[in-house]
C-alpha positions as CSV (number, residue, x, y, z in Angstrom):
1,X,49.8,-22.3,-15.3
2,X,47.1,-23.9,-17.6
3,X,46.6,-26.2,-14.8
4,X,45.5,-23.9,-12.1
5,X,43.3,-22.1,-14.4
6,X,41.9,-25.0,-15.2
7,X,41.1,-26.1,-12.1
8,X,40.1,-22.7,-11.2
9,X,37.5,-22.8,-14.2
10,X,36.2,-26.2,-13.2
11,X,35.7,-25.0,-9.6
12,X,33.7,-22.0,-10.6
13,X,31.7,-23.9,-12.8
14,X,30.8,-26.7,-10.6
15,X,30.0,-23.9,-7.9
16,X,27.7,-22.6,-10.0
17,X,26.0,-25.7,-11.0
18,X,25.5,-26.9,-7.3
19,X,23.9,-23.1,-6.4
20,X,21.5,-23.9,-9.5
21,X,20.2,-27.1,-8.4
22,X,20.1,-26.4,-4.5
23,X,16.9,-24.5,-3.6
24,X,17.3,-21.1,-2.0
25,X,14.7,-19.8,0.5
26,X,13.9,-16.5,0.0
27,X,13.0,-14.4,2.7
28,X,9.2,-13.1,2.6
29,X,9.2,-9.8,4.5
30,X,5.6,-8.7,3.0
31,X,3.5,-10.8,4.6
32,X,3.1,-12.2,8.2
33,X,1.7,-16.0,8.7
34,X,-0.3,-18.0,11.2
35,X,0.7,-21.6,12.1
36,X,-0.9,-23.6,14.3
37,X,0.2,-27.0,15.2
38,X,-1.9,-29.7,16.3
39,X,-0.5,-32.0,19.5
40,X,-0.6,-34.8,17.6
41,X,-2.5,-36.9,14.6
42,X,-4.9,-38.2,16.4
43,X,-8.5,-37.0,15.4
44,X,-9.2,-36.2,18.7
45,X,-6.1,-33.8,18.7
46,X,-6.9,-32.9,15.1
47,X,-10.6,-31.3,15.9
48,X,-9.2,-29.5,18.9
49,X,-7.0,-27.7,16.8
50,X,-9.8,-26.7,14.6
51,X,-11.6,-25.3,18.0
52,X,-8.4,-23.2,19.0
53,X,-8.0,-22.1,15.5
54,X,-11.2,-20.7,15.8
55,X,-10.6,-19.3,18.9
56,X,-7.7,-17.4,18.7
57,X,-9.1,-15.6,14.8
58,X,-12.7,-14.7,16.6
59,X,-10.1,-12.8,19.0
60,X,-7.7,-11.5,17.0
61,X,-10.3,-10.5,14.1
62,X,-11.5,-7.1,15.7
63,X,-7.5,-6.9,16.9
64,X,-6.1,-7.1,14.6
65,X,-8.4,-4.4,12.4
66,X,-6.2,-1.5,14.2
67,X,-3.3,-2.7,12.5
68,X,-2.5,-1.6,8.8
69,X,1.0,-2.6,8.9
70,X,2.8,-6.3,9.4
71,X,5.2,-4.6,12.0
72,X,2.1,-3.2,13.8
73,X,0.7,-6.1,13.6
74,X,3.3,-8.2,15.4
75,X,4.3,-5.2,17.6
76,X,0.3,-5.8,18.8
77,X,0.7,-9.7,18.9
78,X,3.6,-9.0,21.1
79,X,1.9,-6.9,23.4
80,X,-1.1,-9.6,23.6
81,X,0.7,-12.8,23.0
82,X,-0.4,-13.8,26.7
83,X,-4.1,-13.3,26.4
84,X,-3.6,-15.5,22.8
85,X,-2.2,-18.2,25.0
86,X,-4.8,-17.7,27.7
87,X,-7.9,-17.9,24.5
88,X,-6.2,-21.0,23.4
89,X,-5.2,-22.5,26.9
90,X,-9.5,-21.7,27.8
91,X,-10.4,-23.9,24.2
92,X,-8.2,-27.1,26.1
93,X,-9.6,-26.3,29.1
94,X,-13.3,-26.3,28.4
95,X,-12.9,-29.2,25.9
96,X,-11.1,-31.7,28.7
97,X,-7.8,-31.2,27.8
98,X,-4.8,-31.1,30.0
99,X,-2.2,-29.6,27.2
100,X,-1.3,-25.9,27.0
101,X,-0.5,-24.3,24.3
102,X,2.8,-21.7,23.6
103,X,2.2,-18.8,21.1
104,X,5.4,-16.8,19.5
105,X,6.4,-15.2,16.6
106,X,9.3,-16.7,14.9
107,X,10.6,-16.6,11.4
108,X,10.1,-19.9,9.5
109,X,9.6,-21.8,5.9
110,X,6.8,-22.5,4.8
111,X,5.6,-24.6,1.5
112,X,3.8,-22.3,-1.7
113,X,-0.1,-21.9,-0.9
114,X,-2.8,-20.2,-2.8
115,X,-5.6,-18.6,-0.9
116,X,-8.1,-17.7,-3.4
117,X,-6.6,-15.4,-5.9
118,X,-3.4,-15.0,-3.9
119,X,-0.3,-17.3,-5.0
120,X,2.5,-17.4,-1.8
121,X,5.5,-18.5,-2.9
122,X,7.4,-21.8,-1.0
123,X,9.8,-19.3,1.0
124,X,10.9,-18.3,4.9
125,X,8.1,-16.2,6.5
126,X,7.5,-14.2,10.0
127,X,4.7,-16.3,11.1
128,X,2.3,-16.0,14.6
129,X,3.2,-20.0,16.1
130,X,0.8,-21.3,18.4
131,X,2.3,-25.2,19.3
132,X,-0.9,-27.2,20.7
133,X,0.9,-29.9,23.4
134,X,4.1,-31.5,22.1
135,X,3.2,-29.6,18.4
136,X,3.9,-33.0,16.8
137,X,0.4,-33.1,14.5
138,X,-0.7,-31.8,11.0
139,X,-1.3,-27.9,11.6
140,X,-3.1,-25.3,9.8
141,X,-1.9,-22.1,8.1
142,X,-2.7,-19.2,6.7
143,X,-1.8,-15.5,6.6
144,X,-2.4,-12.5,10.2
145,X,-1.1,-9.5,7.7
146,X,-2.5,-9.0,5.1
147,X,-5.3,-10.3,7.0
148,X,-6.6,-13.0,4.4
149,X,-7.8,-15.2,6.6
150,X,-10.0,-13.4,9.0
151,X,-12.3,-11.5,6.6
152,X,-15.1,-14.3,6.7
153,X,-14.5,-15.2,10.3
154,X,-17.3,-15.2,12.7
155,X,-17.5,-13.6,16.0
156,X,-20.0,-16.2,18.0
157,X,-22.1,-16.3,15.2
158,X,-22.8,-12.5,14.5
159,X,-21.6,-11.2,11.6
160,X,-18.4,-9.5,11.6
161,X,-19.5,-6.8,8.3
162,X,-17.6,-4.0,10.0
163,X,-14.8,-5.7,10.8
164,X,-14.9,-7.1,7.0
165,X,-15.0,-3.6,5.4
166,X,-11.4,-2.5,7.6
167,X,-9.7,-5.6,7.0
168,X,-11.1,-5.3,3.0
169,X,-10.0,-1.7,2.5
170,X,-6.6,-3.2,4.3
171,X,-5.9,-5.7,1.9
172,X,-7.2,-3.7,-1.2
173,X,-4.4,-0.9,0.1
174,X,-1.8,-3.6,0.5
175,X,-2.0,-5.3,-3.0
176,X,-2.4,-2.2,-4.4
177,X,0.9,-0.7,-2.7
178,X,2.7,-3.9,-3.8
């Protein structure tokens, strides 16, 4: 009897030490990401991502103002994941290149980030995917809902002041409903 107790003991414990030293992804449900992932390393591929990146937030900047939600958000990116595709896809185009692009939303981890005075924690996130080509490259990231990344975006170089104030009072509302 000592011996199965024993064993039982040193079962639990060692089940317990190998949850404590395995890292555990957390789900984020607060916030909703953007990823965009360049074709490849090259710096050829690398600047082109930079062009669709800003691209696709001079479209989705005035969008995505209507939204005070993350699931209206992606309900909206849903609804216009197409014409996303079709910004991007025009970017390639007009730039020489024969690669398309494929937009989705899809749950994934990312790695801890700060944005200015915002601390994300390493963790599984919804996140806006846009794969440039074959997606293989160094990508760029940052966050659709709470819109953190769009408030100093440009909208062919007029300023977007309006658009700032929304997407301001949005963030203001969801940090202090947190």
């Amino acid at each position: 009897m000592k011996k199965i107790i024993l064993v039982f003991v040193g079962l639990a414990l060692s089940t317990i030490f190998i949850l404590a030293i395995i890292p555990v992804s957390k789900v984020n449900l607060e916030y909703l990401r953007i990823h965009i992932r360049a074709n490849s390393n090259d710096g050829i591929d690398q600047n082109i991502k930079y062009k669709v990146k800003e691209s696709v937030v001079s479209y989705l900047t005035p969008v995505l103002t209507q939204c005070d939600t993350k699931d209206k958000t992606i309900s909206k990116l849903e609804i216009i994941m197409s014409d996303i595709e079709e910004v991007c896809n025009n970017t390639l185009i007009e730039s020489g290149f024969s690669y398309k692009v494929k937009a989705s939303i899809k749950r994934e981890e990312f790695p801890a980030r700060a944005y200015d005075n915002l601390m994300l924690d390493a963790g599984i996130y919804d996140a806006l995917i846009i794969e440039i080509g074959e997606a293989l490259g160094d990508n760029w990231w940052c966050v659709v809902y709470p819109p953190f990344c769009f408030i100093n975006s440009t909208d062919n170089g007029r300023d977007n002041i309006r658009y700032r104030s929304k997407l301001i009072e949005i963030i203001e509302n969801f940090k202090n409903n947190r």
